[in-house]
N, CA and C of each residue as an Amber inpcrd file, in Angstrom:
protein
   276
  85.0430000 -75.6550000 166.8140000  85.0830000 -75.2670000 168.2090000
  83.6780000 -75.3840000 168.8140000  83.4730000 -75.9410000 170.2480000
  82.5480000 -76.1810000 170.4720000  82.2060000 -75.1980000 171.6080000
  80.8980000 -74.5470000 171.5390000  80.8880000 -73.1810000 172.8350000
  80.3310000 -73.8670000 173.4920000  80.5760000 -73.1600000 175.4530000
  80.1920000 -73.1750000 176.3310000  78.9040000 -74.0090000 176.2790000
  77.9970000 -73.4100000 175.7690000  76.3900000 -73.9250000 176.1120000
  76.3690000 -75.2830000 175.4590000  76.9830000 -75.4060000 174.4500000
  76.9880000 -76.4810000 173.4180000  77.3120000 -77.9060000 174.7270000
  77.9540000 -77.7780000 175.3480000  78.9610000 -78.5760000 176.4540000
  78.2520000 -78.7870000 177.3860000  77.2280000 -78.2780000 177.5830000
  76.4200000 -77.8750000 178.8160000  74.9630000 -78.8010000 178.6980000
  74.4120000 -79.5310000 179.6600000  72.8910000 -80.4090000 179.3120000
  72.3620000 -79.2980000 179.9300000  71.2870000 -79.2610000 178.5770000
  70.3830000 -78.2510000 179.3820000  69.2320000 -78.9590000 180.4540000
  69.2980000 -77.4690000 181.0530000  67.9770000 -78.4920000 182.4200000
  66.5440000 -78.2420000 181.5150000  66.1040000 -79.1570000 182.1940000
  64.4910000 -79.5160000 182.0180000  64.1560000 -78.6170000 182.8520000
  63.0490000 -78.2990000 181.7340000  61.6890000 -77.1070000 182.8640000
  60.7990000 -78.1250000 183.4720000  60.8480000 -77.6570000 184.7300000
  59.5290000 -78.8090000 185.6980000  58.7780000 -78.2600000 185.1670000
  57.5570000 -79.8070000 185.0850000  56.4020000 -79.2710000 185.3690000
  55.8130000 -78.4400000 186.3990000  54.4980000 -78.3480000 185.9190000
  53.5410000 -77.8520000 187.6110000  53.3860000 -78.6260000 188.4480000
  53.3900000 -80.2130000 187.7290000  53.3990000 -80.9780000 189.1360000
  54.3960000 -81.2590000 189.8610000  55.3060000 -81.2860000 189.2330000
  56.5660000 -81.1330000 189.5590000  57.1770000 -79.9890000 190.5700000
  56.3510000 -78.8100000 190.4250000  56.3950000 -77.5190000 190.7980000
  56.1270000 -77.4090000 192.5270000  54.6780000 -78.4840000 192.3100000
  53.7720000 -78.4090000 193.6130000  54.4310000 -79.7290000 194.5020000
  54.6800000 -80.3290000 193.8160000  55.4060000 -81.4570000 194.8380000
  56.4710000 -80.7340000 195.7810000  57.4200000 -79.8270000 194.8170000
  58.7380000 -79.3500000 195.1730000  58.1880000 -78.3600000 196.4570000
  57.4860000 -77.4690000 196.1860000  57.2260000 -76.3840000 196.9200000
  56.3680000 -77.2960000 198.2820000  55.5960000 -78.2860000 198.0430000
  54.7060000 -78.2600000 199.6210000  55.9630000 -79.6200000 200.2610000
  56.8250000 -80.0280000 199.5170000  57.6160000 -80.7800000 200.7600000
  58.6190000 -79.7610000 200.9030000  59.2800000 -78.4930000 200.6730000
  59.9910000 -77.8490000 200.8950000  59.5650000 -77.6930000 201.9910000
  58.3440000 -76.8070000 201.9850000  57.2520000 -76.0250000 203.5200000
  57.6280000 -77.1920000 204.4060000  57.3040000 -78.1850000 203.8680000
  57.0170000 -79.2940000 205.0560000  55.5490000 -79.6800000 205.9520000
  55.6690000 -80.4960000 206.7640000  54.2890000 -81.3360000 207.6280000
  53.9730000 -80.0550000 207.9990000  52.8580000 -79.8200000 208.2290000
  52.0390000 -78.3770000 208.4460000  51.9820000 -77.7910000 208.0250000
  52.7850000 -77.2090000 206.9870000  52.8080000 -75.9890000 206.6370000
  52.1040000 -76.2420000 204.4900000  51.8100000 -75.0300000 204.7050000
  50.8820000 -75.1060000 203.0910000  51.2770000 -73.9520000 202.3010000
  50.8630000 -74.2520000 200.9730000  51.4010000 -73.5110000 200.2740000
  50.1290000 -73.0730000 199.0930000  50.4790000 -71.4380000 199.2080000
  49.4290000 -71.1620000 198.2660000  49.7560000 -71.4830000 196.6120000
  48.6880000 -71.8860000 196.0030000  48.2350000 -72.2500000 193.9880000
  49.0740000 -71.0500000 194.2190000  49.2340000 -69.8120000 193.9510000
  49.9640000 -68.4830000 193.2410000  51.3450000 -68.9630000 193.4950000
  51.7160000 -69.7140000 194.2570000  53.1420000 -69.5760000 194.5060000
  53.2060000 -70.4670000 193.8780000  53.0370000 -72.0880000 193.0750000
  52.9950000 -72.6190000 192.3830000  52.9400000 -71.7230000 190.5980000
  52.3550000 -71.6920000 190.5310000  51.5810000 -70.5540000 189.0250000
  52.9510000 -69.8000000 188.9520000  53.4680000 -68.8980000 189.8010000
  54.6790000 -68.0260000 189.6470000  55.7600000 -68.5880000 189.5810000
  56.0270000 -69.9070000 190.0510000  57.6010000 -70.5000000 190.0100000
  57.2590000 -71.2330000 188.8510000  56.1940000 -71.4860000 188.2470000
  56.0290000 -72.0800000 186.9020000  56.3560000 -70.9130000 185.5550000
  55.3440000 -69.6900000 185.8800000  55.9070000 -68.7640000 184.9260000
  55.7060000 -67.3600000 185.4680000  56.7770000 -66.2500000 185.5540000
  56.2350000 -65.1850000 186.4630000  55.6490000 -64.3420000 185.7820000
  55.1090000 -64.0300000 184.3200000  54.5460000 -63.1180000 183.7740000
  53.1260000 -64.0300000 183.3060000  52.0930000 -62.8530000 183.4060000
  51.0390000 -63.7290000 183.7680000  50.3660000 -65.2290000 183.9600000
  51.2360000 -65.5930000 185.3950000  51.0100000 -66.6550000 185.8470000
  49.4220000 -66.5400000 186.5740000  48.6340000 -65.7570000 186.3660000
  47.2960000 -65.6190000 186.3590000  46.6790000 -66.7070000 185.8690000
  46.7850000 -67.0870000 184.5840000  46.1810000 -67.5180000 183.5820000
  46.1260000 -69.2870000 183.8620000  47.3820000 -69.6380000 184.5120000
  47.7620000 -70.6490000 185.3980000  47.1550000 -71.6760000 186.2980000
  45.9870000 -70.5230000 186.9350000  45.3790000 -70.6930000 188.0540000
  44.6960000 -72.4710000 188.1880000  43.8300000 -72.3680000 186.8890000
  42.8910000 -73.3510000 186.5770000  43.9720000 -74.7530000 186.1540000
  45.0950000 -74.5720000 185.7690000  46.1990000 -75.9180000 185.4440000
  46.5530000 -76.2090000 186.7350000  46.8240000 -74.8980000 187.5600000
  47.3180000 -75.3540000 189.0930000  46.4650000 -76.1440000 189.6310000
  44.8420000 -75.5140000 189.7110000  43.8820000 -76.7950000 190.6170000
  43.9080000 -77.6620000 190.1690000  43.9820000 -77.7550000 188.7720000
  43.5920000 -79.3120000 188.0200000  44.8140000 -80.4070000 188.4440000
  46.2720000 -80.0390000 188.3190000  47.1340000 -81.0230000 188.6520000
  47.2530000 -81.1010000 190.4130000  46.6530000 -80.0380000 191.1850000
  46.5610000 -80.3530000 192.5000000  45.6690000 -81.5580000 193.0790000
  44.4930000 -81.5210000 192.3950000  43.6670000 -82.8120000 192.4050000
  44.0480000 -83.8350000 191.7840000  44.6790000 -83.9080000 190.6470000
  45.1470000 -85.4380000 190.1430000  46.2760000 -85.5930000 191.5790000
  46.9260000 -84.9020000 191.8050000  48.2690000 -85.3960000 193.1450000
  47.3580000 -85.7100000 194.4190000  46.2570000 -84.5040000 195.0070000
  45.5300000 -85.2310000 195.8570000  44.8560000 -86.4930000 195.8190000
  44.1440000 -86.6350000 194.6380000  43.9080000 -88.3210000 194.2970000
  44.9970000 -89.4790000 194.2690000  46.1250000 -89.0970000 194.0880000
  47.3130000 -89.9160000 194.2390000  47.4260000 -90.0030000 195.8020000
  47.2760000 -89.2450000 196.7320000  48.0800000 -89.0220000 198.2540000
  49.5960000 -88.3330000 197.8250000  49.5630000 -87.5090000 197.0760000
  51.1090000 -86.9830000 197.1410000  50.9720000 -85.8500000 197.9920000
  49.4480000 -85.2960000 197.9470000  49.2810000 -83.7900000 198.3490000
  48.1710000 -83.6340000 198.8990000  48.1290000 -82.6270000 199.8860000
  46.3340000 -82.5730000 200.1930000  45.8660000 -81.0450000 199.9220000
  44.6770000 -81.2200000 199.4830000  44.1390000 -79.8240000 199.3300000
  43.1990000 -79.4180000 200.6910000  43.5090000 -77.9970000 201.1740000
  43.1410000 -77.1270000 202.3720000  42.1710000 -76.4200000 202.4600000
  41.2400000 -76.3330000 202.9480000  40.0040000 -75.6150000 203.4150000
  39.8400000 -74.8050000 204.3930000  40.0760000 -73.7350000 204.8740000
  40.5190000 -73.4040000 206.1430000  41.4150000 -74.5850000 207.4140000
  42.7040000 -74.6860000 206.9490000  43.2170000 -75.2210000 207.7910000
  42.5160000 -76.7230000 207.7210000  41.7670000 -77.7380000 207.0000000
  41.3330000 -78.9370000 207.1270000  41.6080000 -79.1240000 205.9110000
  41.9060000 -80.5470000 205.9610000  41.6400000 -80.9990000 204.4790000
  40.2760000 -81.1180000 203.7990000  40.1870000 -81.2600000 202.6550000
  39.0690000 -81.0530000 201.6650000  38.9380000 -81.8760000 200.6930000
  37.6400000 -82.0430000 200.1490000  37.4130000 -83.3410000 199.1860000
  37.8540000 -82.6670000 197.9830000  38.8750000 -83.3260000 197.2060000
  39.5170000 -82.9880000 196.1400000  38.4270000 -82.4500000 194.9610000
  37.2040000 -83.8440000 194.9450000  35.9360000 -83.4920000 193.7350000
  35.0360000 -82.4120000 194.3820000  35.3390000 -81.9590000 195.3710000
  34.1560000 -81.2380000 195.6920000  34.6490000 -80.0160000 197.0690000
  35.8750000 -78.8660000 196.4710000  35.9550000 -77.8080000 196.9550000
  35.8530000 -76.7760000 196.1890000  35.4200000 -75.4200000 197.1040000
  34.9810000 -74.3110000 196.3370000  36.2550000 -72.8150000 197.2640000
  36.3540000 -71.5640000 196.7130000  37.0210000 -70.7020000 197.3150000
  38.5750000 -70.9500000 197.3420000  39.0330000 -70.1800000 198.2350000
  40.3270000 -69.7050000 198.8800000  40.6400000 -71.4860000 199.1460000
  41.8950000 -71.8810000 199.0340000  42.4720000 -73.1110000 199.2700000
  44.1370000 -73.4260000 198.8330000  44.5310000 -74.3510000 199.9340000
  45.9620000 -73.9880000 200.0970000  46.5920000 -75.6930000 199.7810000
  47.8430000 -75.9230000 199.9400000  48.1990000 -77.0610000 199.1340000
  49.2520000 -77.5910000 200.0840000  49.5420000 -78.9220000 200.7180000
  50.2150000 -79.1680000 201.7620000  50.4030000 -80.6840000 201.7620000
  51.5700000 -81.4110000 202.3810000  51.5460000 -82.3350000 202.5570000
  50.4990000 -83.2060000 203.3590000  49.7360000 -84.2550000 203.0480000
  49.0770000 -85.1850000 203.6110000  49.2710000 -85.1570000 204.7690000
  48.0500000 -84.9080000 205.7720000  48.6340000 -85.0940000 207.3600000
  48.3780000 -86.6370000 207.6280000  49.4440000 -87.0110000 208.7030000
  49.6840000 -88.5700000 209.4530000  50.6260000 -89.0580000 208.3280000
């Protein structure tokens, strides 16, 4: 006899990049999305620890053009931001 789960494909866990793609075209054109909210839909118990995988695959996607990284409301040079920063679709 074969059970339930057995019958069943299990889903794939996204990645983080996977994570951040999903979440800043959800938001949509303008709108941005904070690294924590990434980090937490990846894992919700100390998704702290996260932080530093989140920037790192945010810059490989900003170097692609999948994503842009935010500076108060402007975009920002992927090799060379510091502080508070938010994650959003490419403007134009």
């Amino acid at each position: 006899m074969v059970s339930e789960e057995e019958g069943k494909p299990k889903k794939k866990k996204e990645t983080l990049e996977e994570i951040i793609l999903r979440l800043v075209e959800e938001r949509g054109a303008g709108k941005t999305v904070c690294p924590s909210e990434a980090a937490r839909a990846f894992r919700e118990d100390n998704w702290q620890s996260l932080m530093g995988e989140v920037r790192a695959n945010a810059v490989r996607l900003a170097h692609r053009g999948e994503i842009a990284i935010y500076r108060k409301g402007k975009p920002a040079d992927p090799d060379d931001f510091k502080g508070v920063y938010r994650l959003g679709l490419p403007q134009g």
